[in-house]
Legacy VTK file of the C-alpha trace (Angstrom):
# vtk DataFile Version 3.0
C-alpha trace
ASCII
DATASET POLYDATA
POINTS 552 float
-36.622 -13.256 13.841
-34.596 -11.407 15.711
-32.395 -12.919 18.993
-32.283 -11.378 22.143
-28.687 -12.273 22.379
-28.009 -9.911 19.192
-29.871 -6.973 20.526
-27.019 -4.919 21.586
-24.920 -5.448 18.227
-25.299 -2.892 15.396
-25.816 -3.183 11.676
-23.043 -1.227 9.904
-23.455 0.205 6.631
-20.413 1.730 5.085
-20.638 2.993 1.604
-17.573 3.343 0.185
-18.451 4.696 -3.535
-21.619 5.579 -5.554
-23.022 8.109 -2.637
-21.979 11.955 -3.765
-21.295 10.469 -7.846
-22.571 8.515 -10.461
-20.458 5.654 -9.998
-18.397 3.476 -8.728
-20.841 2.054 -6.479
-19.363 -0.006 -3.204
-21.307 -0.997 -0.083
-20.279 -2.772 3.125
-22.822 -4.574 5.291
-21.053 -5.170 9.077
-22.637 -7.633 11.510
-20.890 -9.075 14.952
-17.311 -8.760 13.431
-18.228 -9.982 9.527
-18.598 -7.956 6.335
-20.628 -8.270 3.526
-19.558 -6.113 0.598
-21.895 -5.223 -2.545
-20.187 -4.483 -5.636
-17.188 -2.871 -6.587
-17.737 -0.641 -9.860
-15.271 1.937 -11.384
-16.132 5.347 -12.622
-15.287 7.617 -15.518
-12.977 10.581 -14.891
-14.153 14.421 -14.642
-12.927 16.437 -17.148
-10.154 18.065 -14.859
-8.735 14.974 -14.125
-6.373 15.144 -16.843
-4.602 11.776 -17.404
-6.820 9.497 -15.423
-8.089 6.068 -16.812
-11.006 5.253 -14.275
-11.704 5.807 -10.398
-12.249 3.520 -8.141
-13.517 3.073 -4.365
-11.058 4.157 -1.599
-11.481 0.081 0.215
-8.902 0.094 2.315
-11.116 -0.415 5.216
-12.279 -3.606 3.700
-8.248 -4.093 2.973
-7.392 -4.008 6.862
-9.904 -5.753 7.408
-9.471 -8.266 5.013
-10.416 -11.497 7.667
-14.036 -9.781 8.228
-15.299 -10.380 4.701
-17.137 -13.171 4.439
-18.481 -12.743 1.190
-19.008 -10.256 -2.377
-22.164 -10.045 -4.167
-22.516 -8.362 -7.076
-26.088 -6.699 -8.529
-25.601 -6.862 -12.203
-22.488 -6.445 -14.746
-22.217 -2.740 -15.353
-18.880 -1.526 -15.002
-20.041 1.200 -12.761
-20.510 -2.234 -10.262
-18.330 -4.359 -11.396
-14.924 -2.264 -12.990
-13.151 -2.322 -9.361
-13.804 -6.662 -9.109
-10.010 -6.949 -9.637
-8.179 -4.637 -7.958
-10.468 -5.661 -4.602
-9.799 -9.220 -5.887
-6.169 -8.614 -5.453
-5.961 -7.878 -2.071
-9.063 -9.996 -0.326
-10.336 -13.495 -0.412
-13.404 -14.505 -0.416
-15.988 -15.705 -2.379
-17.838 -13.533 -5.112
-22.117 -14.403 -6.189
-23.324 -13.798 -8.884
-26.145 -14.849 -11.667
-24.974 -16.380 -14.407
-24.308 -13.317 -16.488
-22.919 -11.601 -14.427
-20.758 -14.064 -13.398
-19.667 -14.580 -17.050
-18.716 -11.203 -17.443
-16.908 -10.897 -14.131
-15.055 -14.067 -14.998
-13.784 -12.280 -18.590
-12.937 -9.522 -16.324
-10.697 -11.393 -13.510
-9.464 -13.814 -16.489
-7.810 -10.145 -17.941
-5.806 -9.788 -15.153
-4.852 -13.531 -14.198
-7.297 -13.772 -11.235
-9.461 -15.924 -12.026
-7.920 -19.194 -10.695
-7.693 -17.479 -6.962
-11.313 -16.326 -6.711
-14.123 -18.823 -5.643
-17.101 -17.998 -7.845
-20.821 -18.781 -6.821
-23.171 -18.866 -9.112
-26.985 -17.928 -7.732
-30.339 -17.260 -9.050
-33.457 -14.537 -8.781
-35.385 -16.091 -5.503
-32.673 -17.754 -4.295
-31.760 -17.757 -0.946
-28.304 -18.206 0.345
-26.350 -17.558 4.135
-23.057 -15.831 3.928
-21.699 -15.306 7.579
-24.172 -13.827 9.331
-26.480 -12.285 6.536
-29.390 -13.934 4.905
-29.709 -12.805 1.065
-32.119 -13.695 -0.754
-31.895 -12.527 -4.599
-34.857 -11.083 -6.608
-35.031 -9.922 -10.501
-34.785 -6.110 -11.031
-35.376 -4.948 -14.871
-32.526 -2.924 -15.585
-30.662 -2.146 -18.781
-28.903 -5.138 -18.415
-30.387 -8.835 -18.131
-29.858 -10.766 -14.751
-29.888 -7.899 -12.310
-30.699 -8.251 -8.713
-31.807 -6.853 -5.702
-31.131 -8.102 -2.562
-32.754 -8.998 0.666
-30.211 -8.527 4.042
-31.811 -10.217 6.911
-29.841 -10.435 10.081
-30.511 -10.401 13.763
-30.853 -6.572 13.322
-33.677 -6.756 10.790
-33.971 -6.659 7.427
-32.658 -4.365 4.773
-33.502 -4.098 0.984
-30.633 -3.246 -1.421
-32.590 -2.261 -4.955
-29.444 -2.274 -6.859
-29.912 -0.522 -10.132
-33.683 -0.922 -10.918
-36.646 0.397 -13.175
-40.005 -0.368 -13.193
-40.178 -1.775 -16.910
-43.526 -3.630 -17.647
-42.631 -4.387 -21.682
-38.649 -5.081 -20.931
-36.715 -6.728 -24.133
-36.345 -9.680 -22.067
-40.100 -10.084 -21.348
-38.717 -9.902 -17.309
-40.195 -7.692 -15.651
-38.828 -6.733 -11.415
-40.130 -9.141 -8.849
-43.338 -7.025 -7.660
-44.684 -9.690 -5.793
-41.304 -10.263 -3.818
-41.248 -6.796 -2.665
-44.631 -6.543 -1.078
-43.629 -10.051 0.628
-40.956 -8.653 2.307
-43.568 -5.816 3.273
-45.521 -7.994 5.357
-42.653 -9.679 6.665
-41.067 -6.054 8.057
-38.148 -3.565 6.565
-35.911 -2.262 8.626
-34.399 -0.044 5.974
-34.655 0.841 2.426
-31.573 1.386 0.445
-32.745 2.432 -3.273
-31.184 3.692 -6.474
-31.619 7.272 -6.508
-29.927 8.462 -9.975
-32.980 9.752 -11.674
-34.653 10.967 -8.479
-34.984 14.458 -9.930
-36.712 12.734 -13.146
-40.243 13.247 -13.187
-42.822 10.559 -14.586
-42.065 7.336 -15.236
-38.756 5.852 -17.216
-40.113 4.400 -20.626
-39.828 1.008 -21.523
-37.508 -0.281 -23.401
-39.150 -1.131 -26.183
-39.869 2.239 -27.206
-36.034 2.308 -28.859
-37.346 -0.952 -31.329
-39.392 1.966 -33.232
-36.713 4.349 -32.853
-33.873 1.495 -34.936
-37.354 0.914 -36.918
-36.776 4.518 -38.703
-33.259 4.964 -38.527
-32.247 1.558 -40.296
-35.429 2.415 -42.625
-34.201 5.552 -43.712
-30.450 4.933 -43.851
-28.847 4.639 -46.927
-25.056 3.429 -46.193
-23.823 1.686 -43.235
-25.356 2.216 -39.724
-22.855 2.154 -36.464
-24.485 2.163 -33.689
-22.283 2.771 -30.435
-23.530 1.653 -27.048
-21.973 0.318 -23.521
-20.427 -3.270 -24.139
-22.240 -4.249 -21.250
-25.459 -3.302 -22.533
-26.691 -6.649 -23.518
-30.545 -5.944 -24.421
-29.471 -3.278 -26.984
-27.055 -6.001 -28.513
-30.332 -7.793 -29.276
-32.688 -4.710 -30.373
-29.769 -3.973 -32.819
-29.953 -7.768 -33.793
-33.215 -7.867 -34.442
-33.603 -4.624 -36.166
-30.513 -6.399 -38.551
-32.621 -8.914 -38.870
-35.457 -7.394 -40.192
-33.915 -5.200 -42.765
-31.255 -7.994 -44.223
-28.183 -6.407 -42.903
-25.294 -7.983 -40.989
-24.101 -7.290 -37.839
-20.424 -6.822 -37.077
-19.426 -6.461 -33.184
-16.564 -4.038 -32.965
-13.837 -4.019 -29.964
-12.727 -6.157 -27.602
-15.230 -5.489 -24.798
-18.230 -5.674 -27.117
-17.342 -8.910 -28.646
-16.327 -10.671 -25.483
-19.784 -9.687 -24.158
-21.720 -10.358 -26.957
-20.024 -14.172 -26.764
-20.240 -14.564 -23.398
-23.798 -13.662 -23.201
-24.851 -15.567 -26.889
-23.579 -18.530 -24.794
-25.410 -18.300 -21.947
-28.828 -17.808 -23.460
-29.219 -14.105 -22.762
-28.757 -13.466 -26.453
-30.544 -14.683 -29.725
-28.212 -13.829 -32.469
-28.324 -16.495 -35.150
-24.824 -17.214 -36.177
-25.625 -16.272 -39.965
-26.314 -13.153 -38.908
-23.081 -12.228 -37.654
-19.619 -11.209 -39.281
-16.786 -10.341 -38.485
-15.435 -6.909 -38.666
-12.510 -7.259 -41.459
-15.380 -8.923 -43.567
-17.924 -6.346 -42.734
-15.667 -3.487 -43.530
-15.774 -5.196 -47.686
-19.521 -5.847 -47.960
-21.918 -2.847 -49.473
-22.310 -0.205 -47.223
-26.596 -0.451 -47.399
-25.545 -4.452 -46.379
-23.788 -3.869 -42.768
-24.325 -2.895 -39.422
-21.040 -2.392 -37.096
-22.160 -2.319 -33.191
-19.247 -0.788 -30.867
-17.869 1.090 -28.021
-17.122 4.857 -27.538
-20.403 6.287 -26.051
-19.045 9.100 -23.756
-16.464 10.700 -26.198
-13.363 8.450 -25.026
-10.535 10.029 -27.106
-8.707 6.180 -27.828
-12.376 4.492 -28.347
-13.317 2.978 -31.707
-15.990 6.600 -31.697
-13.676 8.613 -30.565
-10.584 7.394 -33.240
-13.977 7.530 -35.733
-14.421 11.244 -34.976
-10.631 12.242 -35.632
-9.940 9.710 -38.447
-7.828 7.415 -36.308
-8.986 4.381 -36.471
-7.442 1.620 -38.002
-9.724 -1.086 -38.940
-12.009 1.117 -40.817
-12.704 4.466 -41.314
-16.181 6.689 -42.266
-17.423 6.965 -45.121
-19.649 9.012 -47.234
-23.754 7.863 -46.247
-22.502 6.414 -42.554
-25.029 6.737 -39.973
-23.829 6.779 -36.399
-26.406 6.308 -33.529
-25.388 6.922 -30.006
-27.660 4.649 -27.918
-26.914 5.942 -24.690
-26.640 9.010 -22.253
-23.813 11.149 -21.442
-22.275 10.285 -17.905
-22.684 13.422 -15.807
-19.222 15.212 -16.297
-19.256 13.540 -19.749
-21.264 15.673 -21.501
-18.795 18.235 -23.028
-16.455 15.599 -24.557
-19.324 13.340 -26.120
-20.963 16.247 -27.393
-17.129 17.501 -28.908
-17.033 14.201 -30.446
-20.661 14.459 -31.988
-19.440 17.551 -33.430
-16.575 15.928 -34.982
-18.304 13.158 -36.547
-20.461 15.468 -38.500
-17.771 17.713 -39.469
-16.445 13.823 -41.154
-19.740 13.854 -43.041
-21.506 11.121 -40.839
-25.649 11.262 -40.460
-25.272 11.389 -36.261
-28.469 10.364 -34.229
-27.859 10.963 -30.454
-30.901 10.869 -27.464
-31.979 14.246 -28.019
-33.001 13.146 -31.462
-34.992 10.214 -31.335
-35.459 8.110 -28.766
-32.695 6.069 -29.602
-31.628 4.930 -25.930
-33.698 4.925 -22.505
-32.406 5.475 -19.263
-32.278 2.031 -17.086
-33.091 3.616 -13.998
-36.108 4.485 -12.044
-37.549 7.518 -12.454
-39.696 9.797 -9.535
-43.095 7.770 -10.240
-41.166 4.484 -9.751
-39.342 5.559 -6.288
-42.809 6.357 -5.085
-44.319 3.100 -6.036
-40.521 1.066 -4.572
-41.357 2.977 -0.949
-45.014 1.977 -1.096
-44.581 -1.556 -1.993
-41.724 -2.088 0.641
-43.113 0.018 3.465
-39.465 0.452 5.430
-39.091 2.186 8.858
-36.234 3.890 7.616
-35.279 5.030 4.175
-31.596 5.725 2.633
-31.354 7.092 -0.958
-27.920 5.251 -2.889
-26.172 5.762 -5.934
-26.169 9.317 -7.011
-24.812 12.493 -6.453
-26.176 14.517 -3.480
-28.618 16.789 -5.838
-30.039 12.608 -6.594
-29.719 12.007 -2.843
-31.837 15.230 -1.499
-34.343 14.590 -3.810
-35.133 11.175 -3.157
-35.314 12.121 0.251
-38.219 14.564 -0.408
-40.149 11.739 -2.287
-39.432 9.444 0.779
-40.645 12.802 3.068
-43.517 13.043 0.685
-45.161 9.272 1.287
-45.022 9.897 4.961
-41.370 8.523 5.944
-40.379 10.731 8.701
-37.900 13.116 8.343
-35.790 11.473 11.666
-36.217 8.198 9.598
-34.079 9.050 6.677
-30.249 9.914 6.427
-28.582 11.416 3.685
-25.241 9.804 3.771
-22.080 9.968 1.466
-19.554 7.865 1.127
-17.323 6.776 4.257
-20.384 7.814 6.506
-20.942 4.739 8.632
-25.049 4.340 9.456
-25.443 1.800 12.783
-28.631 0.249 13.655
-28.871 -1.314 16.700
-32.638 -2.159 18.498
-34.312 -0.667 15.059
-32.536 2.730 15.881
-30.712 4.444 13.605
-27.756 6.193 14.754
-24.568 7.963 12.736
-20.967 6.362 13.371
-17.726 7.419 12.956
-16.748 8.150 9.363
-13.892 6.343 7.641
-11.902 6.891 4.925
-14.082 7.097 1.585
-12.516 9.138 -1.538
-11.414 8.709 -4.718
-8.339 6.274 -6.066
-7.440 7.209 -9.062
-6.214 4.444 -11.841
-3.273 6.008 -14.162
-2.179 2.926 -16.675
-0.810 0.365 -14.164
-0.656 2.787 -10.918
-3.640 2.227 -8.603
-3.827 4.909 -6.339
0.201 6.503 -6.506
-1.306 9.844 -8.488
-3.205 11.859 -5.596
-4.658 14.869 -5.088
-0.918 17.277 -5.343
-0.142 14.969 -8.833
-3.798 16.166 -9.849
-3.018 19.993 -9.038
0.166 19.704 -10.564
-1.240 18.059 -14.050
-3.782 21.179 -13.846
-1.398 23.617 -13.639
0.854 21.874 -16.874
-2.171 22.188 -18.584
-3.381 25.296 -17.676
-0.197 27.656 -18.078
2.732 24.976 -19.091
6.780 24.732 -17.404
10.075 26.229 -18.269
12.520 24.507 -17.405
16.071 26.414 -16.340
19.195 24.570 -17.477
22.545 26.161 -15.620
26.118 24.589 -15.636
27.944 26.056 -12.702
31.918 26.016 -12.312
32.704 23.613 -9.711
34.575 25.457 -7.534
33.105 28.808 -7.993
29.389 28.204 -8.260
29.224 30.915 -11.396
27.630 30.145 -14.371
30.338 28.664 -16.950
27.674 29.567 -20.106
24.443 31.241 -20.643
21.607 29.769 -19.023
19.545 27.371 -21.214
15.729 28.248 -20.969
13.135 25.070 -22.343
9.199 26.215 -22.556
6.527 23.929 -23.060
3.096 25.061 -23.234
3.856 28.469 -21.619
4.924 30.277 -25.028
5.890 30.149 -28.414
9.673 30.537 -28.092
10.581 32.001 -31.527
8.058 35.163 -31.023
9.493 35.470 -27.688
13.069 35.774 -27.903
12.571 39.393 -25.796
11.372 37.748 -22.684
13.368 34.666 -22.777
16.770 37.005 -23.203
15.458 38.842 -19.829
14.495 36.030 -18.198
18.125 34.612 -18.837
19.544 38.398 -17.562
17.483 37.610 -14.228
18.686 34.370 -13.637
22.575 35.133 -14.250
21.832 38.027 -11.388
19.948 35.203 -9.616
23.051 32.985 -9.385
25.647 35.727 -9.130
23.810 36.769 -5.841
22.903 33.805 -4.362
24.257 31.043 -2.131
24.914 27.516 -3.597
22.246 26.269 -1.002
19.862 28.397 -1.753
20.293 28.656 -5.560
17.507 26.476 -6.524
15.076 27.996 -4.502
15.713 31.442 -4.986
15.809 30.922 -8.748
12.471 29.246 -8.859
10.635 31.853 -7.410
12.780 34.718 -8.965
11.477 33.160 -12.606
8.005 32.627 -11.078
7.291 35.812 -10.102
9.240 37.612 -13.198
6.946 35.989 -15.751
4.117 36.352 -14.006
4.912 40.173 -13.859
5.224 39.895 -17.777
2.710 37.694 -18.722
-0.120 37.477 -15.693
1.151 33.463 -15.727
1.755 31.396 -13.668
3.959 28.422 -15.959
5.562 25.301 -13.603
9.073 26.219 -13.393
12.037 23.914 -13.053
15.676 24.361 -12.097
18.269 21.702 -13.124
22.007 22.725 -12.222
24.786 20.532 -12.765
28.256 21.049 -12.164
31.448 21.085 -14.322
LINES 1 553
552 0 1 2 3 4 5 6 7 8 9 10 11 12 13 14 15 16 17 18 19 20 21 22 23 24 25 26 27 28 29 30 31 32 33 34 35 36 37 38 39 40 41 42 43 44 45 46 47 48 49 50 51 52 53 54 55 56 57 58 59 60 61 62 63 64 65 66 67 68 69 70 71 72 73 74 75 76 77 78 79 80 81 82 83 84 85 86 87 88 89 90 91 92 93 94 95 96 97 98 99 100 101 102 103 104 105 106 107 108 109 110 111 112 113 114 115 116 117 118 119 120 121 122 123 124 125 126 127 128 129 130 131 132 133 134 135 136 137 138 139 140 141 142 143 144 145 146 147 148 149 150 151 152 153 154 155 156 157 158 159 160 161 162 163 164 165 166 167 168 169 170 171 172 173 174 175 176 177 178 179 180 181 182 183 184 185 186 187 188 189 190 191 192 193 194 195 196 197 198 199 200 201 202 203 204 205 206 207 208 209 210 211 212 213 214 215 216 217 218 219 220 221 222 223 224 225 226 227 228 229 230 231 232 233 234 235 236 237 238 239 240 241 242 243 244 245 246 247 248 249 250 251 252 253 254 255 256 257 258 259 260 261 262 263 264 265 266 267 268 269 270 271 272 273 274 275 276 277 278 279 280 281 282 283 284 285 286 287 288 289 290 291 292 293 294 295 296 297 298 299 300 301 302 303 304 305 306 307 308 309 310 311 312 313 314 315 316 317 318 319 320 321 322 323 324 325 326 327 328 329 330 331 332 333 334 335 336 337 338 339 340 341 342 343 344 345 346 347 348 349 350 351 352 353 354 355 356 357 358 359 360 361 362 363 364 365 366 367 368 369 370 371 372 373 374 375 376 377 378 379 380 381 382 383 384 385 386 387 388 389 390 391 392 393 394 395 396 397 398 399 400 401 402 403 404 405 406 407 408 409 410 411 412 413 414 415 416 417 418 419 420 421 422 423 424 425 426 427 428 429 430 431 432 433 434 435 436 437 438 439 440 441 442 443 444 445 446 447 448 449 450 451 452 453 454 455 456 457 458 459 460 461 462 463 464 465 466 467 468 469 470 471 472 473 474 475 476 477 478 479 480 481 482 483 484 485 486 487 488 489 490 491 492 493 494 495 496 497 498 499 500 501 502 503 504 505 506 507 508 509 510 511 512 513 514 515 516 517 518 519 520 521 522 523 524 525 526 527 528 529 530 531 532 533 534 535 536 537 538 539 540 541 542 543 544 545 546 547 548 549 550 551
């Protein structure tokens, strides 16, 4: 109900990641001077990002603002919602909700980097109800690919809002769970300000299948496979844990969890009652690795062609706690990440040229996607009824199409923004309005630097890789400035020095001239671009090129 002494203060909604990419998804609800923010995921590098581990939301509006934030609440436990927890931990408090898994799995992650102890965790359950600051959310089930996801219901004095999280429509879901129909067309009748709904299948026609439809798939393959089956997946990807157990199960194998990630998980969640693995049924990995091949399954990481995952190692012969052998089947239950495709499909390659049987999507229908699909985003809008409608999570191509649906089932045009990240939507009096725009791009994690390699480090590593450096070595008398012997010339990735003795003689010729004719000041400069321009003449390349003088 709203107050007339609230009227004049607007609703802010900031996203700060997962609008313009799949990933890293980050939202900020702002009411009368508090914030609410809605998970804090990570997301895989491009391919040009050469170097990268993960990206992360550009907070550091939430970071100067630090007193605002009353509270976190996070949907589920992918990492694409969850991976950025601890580096947002690290420089707010406040206190984060969660359901139970989720919570588990965000605990592992904060214990990782020693946070745990300084973050105030609250645990909270689908239809649940719970005030933080000046937002009322209330919590109800979504079927995703994950147990324990949850939407979320934002009431404040501005209205309501609905926050779908990641969400499908599943009516046969592993976990017999199905999303909270009934909850949605409650908050129908009780009025929707605005609609804020996953949009990363929006240009998927039909309807997502169920989940179930994979128990058929692991029906044939573990059938029909002679040797030892390896079945790669998302850590976090609890159901398929359990459709891999119970496929086991069935044909009298064991089941080995591989990896750090995916045996944490698979603990974490056995112990919480999201998993029924019988403890028979499991063995460790330096057992499995002895037992008869037709005797074994091994579950693990390395999904989207990772070149240091357990797959990845797997595809070049790397890895150290077992390698393939003759009869393997390897079945990637899962879909590449868009910008992922070339290196998963380089690895899938690879594993076949080791002689593994590889079964990917395109296959059999060994994995299903855990998102909505175009039939599903129709019946969301329908159920919820919302006066205005903004599409999340996806790139803009996901965005604009979701948007058409939204056009489609009679949401006017004026009623829906398309909004990426650091564009701030206000609502104030139940009108929508654009506000300023805030800082919203990528931070790039590189090892133990959060956010030190930027865009100029980026251009630079693309060059390196693209064309290479020489690097010009000179020792100049001290008190002439001339060169006291021949310049040394180092190549890296430019050319293969021994076949090109002819250019690397010249390019010593110019830089003698270079220094002869030049001013100490200017020596380094001039000699850069002297070399620069000289081998592109020659070679139509443009290599980095360094100048180190020293003195003697």
């Amino acid at each position: 109900m709203k107050s007339k002494n609230f009227d004049d203060i607007p609703l802010r909604i900031i996203p700060l990641g997962g609008l313009g990419e799949v990933g890293k998804n980050m939202m900020v609800y702002e009411y009368n001077g508090q914030m609410l923010i809605v998970d804090a995921g990570l997301m895989f590098p491009e391919n040009d990002m050469l170097g990268i581990d993960y990206i992360i939301p550009d907070f550091e509006y939430v970071v100067n603002n630090r007193d605002k934030v009353c509270g976190v609440v996070i949907t589920h436990g992918h990492e694409d919602h969850t991976g950025a927890v601890p580096h947002l931990m690290e420089q707010i408090s406040a206190p984060i909700y969660a359901t139970p898994l989720t919570r588990g799995l965000l605990e592992a992650k904060l214990s990782r980097g020693g946070l745990l102890n300084r973050v105030q965790m609250c645990t909270v359950e689908a239809n649940e109800e719970v005030e933080i600051g000046p937002f009322k959310v209330e919590f109800f089930h979504v079927c995703h690919s994950i147990p324990d996801g949850v939407g979320l219901a934002i009431t404040t004095p501005a209205g309501m809002v609905i926050h779908t999280g990641d969400y499908k429509f599943d009516h046969t879901p592993v976990d017999n769970w199905p999303t909270d129909y009934a909850k949605l067309a409650e908050f129908s009748r009780r009025g929707v300000l605005a609609l804020l709904a996953d949009s990363t299948n929006a240009d998927r026609a039909g309807w997502t299948p169920s989940e179930r439809v994979i128990d058929s798939a692991f029906d044939d393959v573990f059938r029909e496979s002679p040797g030892r089956i390896i079945v790669a997946s998302f850590a976090s990807l609890i159901s398929r844990m359990q459709q891999v157990a119970n496929a086991a199960e069935r044909y009298n194998r064991k089941l080995s969890f591989v990896g750090t990630s995916m045996v944490d998980n698979a603990r974490i969640a056995r112990r919480l009652g999201y998993l029924d693995i019988p403890d028979e049924l499991l063995v460790p990995v330096d057992q499995a690795v002895k037992m008869k091949p037709r005797d074994i399954v091994l579950m693990s990481t390395g999904t989207q062609g990772e070149p240091t995952s357990i797959m990845g190692r797997l595809s070049m012969g790397t890895n150290r706690q077992f390698d393939l052998i003759t009869g393997d089947t390897i079945v990637l239950s899962s879909h590449p990440i868009p910008g992922n495709e070339e290196s998963v499909y380089r690895t899938i390659n690879r594993l076949f040229r080791r002689g593994a049987n590889v079964i990917y999507e395109r296959l059999a229908p060994v994995h299903v996607s855990g998102h909505a699909s175009q039939e599903e985003m129709k019946l969301l809008i329908h159920l919820v009824r919302p006066k205005y409608f903004i599409p999340i999570h996806g790139e803009l191509r996901h965005l604009r199409q979701h948007v058409r649906i939204a056009h489609q089932l009679g949401i006017p045009e004026e009623n829906t923004a398309v909004i990426e990240n650091g564009m701030v939507l206000e609502f104030t009096n139940c009108e929508m309005r654009m506000g300023e725009r805030i800082p919203g791009g990528y931070v790039f994690v590189d090892g133990s630097s959060v956010g030190e390699v930027g865009p100029s480090v980026m251009r630079e590593r693309e060059i390196l890789a693209q064309d290479g450096f020489v690097l010009v070595n000179l020792t100049l008398d001290r008190q002439s400035c001339r060169l006291r012997n021949e310049p040394e010339i180092i190549t890296r990735g430019f050319i293969h020095e021994p076949d090109a003795e002819d250019l690397l003689a010249h390019t010593r010729q110019l830089v003698a001239e270079t220094v002869n004719c030049t001013s100490n000041g200017k020596m380094r400069s001039d000699l850069e671009q002297s070399v620069k321009s000289f081998l592109y003449t020659k070679t139509k390349r443009r290599p980095m090129v360094f100048v180190s003088i020293s003195q003697a």
